[in-house]
C-alpha positions as a Python dict, from the first residue, in 0.01 Angstrom:
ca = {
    (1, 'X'): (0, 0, 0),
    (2, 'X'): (-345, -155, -54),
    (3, 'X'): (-618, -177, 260),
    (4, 'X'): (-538, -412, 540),
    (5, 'X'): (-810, -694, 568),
    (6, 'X'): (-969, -758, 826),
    (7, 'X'): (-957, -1158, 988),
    (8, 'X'): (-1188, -1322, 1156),
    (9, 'X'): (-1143, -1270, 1526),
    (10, 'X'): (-1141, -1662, 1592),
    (11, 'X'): (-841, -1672, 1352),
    (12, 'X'): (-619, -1977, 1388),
    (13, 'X'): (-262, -1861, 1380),
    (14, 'X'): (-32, -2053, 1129),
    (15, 'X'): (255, -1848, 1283),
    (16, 'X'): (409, -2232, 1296),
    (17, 'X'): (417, -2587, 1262),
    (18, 'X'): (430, -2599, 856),
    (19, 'X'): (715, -2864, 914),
    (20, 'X'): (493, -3093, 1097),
    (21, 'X'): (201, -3045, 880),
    (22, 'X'): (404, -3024, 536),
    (23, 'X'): (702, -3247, 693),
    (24, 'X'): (973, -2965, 556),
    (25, 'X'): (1327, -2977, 671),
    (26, 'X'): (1421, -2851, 973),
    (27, 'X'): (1791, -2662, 960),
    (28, 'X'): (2011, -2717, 1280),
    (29, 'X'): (2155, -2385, 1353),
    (30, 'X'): (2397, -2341, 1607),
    (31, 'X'): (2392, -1992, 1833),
    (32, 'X'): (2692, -2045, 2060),
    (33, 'X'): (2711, -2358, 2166),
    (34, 'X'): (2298, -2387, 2185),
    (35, 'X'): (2183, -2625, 1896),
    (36, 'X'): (1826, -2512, 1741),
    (37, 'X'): (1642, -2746, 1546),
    (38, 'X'): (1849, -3057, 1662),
    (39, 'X'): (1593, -3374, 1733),
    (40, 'X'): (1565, -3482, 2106),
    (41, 'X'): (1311, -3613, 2394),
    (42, 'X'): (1071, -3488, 2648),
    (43, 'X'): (1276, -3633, 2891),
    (44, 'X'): (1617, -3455, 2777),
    (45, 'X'): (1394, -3149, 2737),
    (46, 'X'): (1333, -3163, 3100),
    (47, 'X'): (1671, -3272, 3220),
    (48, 'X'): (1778, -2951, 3032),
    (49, 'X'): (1527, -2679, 3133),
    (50, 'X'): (1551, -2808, 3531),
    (51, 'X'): (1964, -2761, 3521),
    (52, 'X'): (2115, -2487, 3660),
    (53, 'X'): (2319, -2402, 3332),
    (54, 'X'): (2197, -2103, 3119),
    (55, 'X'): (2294, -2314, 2824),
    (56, 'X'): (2124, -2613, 2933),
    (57, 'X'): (1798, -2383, 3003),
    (58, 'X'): (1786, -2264, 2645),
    (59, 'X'): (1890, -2589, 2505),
    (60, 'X'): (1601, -2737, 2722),
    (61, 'X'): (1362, -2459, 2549),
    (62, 'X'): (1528, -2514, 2158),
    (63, 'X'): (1436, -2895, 2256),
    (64, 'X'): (1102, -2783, 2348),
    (65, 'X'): (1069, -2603, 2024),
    (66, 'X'): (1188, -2864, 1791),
    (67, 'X'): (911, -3140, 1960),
    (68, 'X'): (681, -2895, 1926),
    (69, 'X'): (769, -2803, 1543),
    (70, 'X'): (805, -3156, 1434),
    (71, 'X'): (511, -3230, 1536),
    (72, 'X'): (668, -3518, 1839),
    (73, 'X'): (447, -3311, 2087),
    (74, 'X'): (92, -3189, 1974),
    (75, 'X'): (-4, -2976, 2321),
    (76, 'X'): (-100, -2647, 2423),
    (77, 'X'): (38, -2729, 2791),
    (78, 'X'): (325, -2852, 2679),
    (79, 'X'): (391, -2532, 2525),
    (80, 'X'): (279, -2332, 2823),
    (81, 'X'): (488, -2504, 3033),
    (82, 'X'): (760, -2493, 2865),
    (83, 'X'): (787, -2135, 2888),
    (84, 'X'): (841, -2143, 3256),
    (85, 'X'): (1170, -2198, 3320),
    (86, 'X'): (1227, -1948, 3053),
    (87, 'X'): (1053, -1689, 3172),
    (88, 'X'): (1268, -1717, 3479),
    (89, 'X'): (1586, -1730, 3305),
    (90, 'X'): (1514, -1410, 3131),
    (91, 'X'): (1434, -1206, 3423),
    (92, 'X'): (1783, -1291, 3545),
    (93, 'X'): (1923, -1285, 3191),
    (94, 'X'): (1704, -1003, 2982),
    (95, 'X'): (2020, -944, 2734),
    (96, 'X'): (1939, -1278, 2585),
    (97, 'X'): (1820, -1268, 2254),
    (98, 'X'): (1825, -1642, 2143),
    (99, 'X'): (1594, -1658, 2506),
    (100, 'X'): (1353, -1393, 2365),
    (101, 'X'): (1368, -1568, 2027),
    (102, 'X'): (1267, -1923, 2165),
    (103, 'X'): (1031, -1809, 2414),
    (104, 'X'): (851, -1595, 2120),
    (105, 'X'): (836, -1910, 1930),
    (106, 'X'): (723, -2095, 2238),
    (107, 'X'): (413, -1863, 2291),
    (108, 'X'): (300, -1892, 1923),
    (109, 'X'): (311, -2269, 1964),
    (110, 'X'): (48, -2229, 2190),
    (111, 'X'): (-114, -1958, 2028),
    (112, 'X'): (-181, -2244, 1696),
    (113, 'X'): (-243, -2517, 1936),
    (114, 'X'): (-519, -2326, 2140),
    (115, 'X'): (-626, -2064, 1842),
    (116, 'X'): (-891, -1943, 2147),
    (117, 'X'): (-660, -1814, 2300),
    (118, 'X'): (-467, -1697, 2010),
    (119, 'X'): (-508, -1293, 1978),
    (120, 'X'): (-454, -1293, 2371),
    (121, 'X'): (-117, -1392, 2323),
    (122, 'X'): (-33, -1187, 2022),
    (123, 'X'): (90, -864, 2147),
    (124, 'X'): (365, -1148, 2394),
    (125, 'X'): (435, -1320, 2038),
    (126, 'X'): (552, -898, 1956),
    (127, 'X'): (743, -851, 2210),
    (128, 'X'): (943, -1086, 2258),
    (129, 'X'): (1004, -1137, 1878),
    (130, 'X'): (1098, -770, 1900),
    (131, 'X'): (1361, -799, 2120),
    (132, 'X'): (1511, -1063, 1967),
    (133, 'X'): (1567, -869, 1681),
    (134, 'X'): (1691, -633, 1864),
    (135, 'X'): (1941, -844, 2087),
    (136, 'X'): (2009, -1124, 1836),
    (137, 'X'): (1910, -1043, 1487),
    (138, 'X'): (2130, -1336, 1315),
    (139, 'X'): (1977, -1614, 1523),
    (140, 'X'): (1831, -1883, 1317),
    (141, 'X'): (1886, -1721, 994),
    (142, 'X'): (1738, -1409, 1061),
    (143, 'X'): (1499, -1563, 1268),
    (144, 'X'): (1364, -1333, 1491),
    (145, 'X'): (1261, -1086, 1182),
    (146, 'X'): (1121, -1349, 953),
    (147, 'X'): (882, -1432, 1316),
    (148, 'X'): (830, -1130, 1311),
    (149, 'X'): (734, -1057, 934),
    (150, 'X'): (512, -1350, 948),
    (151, 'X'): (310, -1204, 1238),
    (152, 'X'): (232, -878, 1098),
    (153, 'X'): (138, -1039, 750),
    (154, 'X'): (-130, -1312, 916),
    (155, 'X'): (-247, -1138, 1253),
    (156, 'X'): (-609, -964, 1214),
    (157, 'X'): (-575, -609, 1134),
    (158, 'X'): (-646, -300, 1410),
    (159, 'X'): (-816, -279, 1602),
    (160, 'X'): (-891, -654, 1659),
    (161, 'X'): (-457, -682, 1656),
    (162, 'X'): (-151, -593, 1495),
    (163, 'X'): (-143, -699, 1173),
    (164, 'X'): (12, -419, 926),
    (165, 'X'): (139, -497, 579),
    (166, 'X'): (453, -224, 595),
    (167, 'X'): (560, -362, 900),
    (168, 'X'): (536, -740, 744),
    (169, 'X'): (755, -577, 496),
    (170, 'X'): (1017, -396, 648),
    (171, 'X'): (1111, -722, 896),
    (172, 'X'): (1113, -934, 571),
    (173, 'X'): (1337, -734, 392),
    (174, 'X'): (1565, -704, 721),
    (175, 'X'): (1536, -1087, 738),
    (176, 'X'): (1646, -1108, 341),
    (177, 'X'): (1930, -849, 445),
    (178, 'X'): (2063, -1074, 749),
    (179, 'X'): (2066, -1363, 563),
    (180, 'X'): (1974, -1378, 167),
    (181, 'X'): (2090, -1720, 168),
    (182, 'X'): (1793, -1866, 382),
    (183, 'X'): (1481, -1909, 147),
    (184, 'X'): (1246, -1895, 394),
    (185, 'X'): (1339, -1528, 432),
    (186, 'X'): (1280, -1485, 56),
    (187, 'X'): (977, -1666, 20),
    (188, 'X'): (801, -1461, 281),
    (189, 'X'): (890, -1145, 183),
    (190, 'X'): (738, -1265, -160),
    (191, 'X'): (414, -1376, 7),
    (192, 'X'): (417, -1044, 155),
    (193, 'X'): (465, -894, -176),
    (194, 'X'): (256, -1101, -378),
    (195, 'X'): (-48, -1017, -87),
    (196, 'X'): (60, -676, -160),
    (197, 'X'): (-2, -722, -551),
    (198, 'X'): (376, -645, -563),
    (199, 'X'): (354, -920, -845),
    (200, 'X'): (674, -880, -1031),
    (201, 'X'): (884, -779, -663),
    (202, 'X'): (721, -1088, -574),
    (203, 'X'): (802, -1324, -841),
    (204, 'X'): (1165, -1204, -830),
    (205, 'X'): (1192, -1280, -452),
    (206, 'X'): (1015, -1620, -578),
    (207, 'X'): (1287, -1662, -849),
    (208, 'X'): (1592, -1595, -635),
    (209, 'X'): (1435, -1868, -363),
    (210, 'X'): (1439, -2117, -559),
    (211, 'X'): (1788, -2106, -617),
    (212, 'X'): (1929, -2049, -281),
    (213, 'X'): (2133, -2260, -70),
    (214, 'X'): (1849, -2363, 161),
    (215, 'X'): (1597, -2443, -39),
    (216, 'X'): (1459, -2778, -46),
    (217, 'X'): (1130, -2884, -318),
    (218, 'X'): (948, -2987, 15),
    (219, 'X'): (928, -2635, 93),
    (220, 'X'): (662, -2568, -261),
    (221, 'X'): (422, -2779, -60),
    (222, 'X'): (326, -2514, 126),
    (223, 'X'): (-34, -2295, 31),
    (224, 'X'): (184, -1967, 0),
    (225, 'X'): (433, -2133, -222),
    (226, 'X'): (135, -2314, -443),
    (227, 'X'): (31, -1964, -429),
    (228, 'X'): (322, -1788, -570),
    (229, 'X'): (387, -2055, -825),
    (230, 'X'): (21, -2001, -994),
    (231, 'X'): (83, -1596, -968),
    (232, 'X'): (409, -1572, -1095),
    (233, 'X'): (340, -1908, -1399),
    (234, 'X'): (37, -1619, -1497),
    (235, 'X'): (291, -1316, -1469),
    (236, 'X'): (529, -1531, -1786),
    (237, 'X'): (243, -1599, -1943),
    (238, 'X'): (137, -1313, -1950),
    (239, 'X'): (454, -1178, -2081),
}
């Protein structure tokens, strides 16, 4: 594996909000009866996370995430806050992985709206992502490893923070494992390949994306994906 680089230590964490910047789809997945991705209001976002209903809590905190991700709500509070009543619903209910899952989600939604504060909340980000994975691997298509993944590829390096290339890797490949079908898992395990210079690994992953079942053009807007386009265009060329 080549040298880890180094970041800047003010680095602004893109952990998130490509569908608000890039407007990309946003696929509703439902984990028991709690609906992620599913459009909604501050208000019902509220209504939800003040109820008394462990569904209603994490529904309340998937509605939180989805304002947040489309780009409806644009705050750092808003974030912070809405980790609260999570926060309490997991030290009653620690066995929940979707909870883990959103409020890992939640804290890097703060982390890119307040990059200052950004490596602070890193090692949370871990954590929680971590046992997610642990608890609730499926989740969101392999959600909780892709999170993960994505963290270890972009965080700064030790000992500013945890970024590590094999570990961006290995919670790729489980996300590609969990669920091939999702091409967000593929195309970041190819960004983690391609940063790698894992060309041809990377161009296959690439290859294999673009044909899967939830993959939408939208998605190529992204830098990575411009960036995997001109790498693996040179790599038939070059052939």
């Amino acid at each position: 594996m080549k040298g880890l680089r180094l970041f800047p230590l003010l680095i602004v964490l893109l952990l998130c909000g490509c569908s608000a910047k890039y407007d990309l789809p946003l696929y509703k997945y439902d984990a028991g009866g709690v609906v992620l991705w599913k459009p909604c209001s501050k208000a019902q976002a509220e209504v939800l996370s003040n109820s008394y209903m462990d569904k209603d809590i994490l529904q309340g905190a998937a509605c939180s995430a989805w304002l947040l991700e489309s780009g409806a709500v644009d705050s750092a509070a808003y974030a912070k806050n809405s980790q609260e009543k999570l926060n309490n619903f997991l030290s009653k209910k620690p066995q929940s992985g979707l909870g883990h899952y959103l409020l890992a989600y939640l804290i890097a939604k703060e982390a890119q709206l307040a990059p200052m504060k950004g490596l602070d909340l890193v090692p949370m980000m871990e954590q929680e992502a971590i046992a997610a994975s642990k608890l609730s691997p499926q989740v969101d298509h392999a959600g909780p490893d892709r999170f993960l993944g994505e963290l270890y590829l972009k965080a700064p390096s030790p000992p500013i923070s945890i970024g590590d290339m094999d570990h961006a890797l290995e919670h790729y490949e489980k996300a590609v494992e969990l669920a091939p079908d999702f091409a967000m898992n593929r195309l970041g395990l190819a960004t983690a390949l391609l940063e790698d210079d894992e060309v041809e690994d990377a161009c296959s992953q690439y290859e294999t994306a673009l044909q899967s079942k939830f993959f939408d053009k939208k998605i190529l807007k992204v830098d990575s994906c411009k960036k995997l386009f001109k790498a693996c265009e040179g790599l038939k060329t070059a052939e």
